[in-house]
C-alpha positions in Angstrom: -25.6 -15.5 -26.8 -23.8 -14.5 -23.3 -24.9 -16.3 -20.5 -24.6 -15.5 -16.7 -21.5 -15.3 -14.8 -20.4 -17.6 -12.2 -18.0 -17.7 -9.6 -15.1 -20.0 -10.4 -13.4 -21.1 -7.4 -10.5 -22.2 -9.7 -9.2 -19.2 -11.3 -10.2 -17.3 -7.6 -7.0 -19.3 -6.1 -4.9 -18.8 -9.3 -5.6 -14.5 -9.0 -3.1 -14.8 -6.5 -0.6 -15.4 -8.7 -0.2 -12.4 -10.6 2.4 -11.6 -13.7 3.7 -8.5 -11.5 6.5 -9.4 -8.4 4.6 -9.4 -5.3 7.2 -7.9 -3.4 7.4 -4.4 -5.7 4.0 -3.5 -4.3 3.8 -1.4 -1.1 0.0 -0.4 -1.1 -0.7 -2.8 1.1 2.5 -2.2 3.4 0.5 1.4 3.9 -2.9 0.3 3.9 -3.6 -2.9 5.5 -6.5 -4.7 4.8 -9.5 -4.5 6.6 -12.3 -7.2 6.3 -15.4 -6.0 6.7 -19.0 -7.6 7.1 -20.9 -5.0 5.3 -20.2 -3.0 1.7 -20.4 0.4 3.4 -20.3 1.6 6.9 -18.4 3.9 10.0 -14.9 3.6 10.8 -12.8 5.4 13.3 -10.6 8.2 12.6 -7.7 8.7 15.3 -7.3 11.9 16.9 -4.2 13.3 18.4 -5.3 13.6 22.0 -5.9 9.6 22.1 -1.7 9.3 22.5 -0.9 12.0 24.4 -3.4 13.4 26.2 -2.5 10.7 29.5 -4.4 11.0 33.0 -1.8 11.7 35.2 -4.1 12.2 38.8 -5.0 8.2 38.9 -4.2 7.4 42.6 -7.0 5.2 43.8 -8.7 6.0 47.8 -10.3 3.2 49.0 -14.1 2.8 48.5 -14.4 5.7 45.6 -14.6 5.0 42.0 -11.5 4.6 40.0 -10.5 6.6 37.3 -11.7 6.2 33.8 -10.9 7.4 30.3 -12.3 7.0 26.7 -10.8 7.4 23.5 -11.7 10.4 21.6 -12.2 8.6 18.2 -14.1 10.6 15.5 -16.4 8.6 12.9 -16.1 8.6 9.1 -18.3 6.5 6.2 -16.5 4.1 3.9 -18.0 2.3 0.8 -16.5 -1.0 -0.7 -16.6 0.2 -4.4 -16.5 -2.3 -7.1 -13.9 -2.8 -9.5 -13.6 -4.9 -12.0 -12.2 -5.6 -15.5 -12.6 -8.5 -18.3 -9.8 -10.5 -20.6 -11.6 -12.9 -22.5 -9.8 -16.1 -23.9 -11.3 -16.6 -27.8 -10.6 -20.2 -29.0 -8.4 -19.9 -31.5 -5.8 -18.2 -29.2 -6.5 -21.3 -26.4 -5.9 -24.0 -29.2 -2.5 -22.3 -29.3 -1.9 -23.8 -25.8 -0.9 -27.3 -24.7 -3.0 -27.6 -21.6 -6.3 -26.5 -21.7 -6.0 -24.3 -18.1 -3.0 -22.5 -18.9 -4.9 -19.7 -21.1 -7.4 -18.7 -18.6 -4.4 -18.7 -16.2 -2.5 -16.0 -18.1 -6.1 -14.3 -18.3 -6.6 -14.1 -14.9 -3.5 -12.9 -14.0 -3.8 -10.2 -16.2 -6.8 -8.9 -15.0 -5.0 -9.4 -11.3 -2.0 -7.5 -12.2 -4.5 -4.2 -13.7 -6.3 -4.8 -10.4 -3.0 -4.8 -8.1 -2.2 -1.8 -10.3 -4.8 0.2 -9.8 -5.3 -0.2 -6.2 -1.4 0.8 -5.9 -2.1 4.3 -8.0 -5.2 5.0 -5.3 -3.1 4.6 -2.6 -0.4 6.6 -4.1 -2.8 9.1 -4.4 -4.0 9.6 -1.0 -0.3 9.1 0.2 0.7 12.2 -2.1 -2.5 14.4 -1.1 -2.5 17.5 1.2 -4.0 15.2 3.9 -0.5 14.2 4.8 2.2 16.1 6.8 5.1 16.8 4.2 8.3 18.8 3.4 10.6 18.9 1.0 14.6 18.9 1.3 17.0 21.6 0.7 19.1 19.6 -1.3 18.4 16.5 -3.7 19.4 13.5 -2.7 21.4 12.9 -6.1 23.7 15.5 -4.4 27.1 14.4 -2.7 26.2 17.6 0.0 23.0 16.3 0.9 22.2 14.8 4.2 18.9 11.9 3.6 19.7 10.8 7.4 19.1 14.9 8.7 15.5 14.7 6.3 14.4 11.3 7.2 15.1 12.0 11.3 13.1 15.4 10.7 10.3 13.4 9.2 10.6 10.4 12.2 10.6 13.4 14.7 7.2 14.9 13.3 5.7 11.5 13.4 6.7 10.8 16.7 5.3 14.4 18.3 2.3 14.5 17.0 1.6 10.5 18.1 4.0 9.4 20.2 4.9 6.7 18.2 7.9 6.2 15.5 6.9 5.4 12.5 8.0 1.6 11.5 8.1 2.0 7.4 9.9 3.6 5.6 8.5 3.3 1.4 11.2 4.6 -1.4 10.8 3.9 -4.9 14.0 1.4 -6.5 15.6 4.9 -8.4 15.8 6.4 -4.7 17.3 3.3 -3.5 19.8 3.2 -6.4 21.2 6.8 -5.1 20.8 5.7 -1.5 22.9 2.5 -2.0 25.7 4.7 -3.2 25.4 8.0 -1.5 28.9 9.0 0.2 27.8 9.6 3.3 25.9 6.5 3.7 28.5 4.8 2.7 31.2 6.3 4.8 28.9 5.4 7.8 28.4 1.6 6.8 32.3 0.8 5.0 33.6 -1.4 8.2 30.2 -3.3 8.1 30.1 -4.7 4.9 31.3 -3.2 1.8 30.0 0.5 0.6 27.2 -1.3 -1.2 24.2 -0.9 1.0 21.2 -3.0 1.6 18.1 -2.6 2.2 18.5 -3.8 6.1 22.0 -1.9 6.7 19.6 1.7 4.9 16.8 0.6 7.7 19.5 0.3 10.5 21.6 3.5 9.0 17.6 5.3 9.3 16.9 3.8 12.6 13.3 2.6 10.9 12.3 -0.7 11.3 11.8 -1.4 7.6 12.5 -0.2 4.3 9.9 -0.7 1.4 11.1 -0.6 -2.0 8.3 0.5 -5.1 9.1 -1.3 -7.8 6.2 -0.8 -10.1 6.1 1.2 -13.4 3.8 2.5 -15.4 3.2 4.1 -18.5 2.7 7.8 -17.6 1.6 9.2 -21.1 -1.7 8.9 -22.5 -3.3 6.3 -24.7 -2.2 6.1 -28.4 1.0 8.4 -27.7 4.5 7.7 -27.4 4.7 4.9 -24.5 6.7 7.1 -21.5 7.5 4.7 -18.6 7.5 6.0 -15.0 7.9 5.1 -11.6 4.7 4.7 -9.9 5.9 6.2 -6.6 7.8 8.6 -8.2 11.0 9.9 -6.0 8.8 11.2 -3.0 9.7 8.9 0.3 6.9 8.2 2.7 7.2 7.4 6.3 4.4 6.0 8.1 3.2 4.1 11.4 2.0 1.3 10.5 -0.5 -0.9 12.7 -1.8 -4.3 10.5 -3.8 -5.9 13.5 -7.9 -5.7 12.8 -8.6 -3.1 15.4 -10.8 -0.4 13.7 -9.5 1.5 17.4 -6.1 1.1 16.6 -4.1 3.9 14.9 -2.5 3.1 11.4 -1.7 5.1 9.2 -4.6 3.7 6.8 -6.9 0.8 5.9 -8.0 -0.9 2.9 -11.4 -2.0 3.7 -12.8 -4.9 1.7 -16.0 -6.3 1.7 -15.8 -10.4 3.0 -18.3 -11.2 1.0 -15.9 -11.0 -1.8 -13.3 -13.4 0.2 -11.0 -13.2 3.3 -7.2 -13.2 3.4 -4.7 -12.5 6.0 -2.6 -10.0 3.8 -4.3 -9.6 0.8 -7.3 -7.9 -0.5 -8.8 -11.5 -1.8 -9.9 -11.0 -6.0 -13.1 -13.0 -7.4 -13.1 -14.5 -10.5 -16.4 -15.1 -12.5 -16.3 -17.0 -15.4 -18.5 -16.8 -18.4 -19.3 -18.0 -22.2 -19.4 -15.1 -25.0 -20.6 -17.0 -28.3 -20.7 -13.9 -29.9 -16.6 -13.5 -29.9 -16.1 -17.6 -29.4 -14.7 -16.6 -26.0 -14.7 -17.5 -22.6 -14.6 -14.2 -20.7 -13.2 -14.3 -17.1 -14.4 -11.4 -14.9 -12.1 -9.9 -11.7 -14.0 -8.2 -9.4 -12.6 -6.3 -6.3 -14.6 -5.0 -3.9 -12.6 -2.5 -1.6 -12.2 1.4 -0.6 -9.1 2.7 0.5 -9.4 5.1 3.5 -6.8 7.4 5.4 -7.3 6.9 9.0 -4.3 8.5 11.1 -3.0 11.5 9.2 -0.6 12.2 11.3 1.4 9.1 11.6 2.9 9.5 8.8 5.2 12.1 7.0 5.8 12.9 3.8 9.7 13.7 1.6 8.6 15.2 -2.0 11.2 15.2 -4.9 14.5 13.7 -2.8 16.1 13.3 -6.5 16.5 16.2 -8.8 
């Protein structure tokens, strides 16, 4: 007998506490959340002319109307689409377990960490489409001849024409920051600071960004039942981005996760529900993670794309 799911408030709070480190995630850093009342609905889509199309002609005469201007915003549908997945907790494995709470714990975070996963891959995805301006350098950045600062200040300078506006993140995987933190030139530039083992800080202020995310995640690349092949995520493609986190469907960001509130609020986060039920027919209790969200490009143009920097 399975009987209904309820929400449990409980394991809810403990989904934020998932097996993966928070800080090797970067979806988020590129898609802010964006609560929203409804499951579906219209958001705005920035256009170009909104930063730098500027009346200039806006001297006022006394007693006549002063000058006005909208913002040419274009209109596009998103859905909150649900997705979910199950790890039950049979008995036999929570006898195993000194305190009673600690197996649905480790449950929960597993389905939080395939949740966190997944949302990373879709916003990988649209980062990596067509959709985004992109180039890729002459030389690898694995190569002592190469020049990262010439590629990135290409990509800040196509950012900043077609918006007006630098972009403020900069999102590497950890293999491009291993060749980064040694490359000679970068280190030539930094030696009197510190020594020619760069940070993450001394990379932003050697890029002139104001912050450099590091993609940690991996993956298994190959497919089920074949030789495990562990990958990178993010791959060595470098994305750089204007980021905007306030909750101003009018503002331009580079993109939005939308979430549906229903489901949970959160300042940074994309809030996780946990429902909790009884499955007699595998002696289980099953805990359910459902995540309600849809992950939307809004400002193509703010950001700027550096395939395959390592050879």
């Amino acid at each position: 007998m399975i009987s209904s799911a309820t929400f449990n408030p409980i394991m809810t709070g403990h989904a934020t506490e998932f097996m993966r480190a928070l800080a090797g995630f970067v979806a988020l850093r590129l898609f802010p959340a964006f609560p929203s009342g409804t499951q579906s609905g219209e958001y705005y889509v920035w256009e170009r002319e909104n930063a730098l199309n500027v009346p200039t002609n806006i001297r006022h005469a006394a007693g006549t109307a002063f000058v006005r201007s909208r913002p040419r915003i274009a209109g596009d549908q998103f859905a909150c689409k649900d997705y979910g997945h199950e790890a039950p907790v049979p008995d036999p494995i929570r006898a195993k377990y000194r305190n009673y709470i600690d197996a649905d714990i480790s449950a929960v975070r597993r389905n939080t960490d395939i949740i966190k996963i997944n949302h990373e891959i879709r916003v990988r995805d649209i980062c990596l489409s067509g959709s985004v301006p992109n180039a890729t350098p002459s030389t690898n950045w694995n190569d002592p001849a190469s020049d990262p600062k010439a590629d990135v200040q290409a990509g800040i300078d196509a950012i900043r024409r077609a918006c007006g506006t630098r972009p403020n993140l900069m999102v590497i995987s950890d293999p491009v920051r291993v060749i980064l933190s040694v490359h000679p030139k970068i280190a030539d530039r930094v030696k009197y600071t510190v020594t020619g083992i760069t940070n993450l800080q001394l990379l932003a202020a050697y890029f002139e960004i104001a912050e450099i995310a590091v993609a940690d995640q991996v993956i298994n690349s190959g497919n089920e039942g074949q030789t495990l092949s562990p990958a990178d995520i993010w791959g060595d493609d470098v994305i750089l981005a204007y980021v905007n986190p306030a909750r101003d469907l009018q503002a331009m960001t580079f993109g939005r996760t939308f979430f549906w509130s229903d489901f949970g609020s959160g300042a940074a986060d994309v809030p996780i529900q946990i429902n909790t039920y009884r499955d007699e027919t595998v002696e289980s209790d099953v805990h359910r993670a459902r995540h309600f969200v849809d992950e939307k490009l809004t400002t193509s143009f703010a950001a700027y794309r550096l395939n395959d920097v390592l050879s």
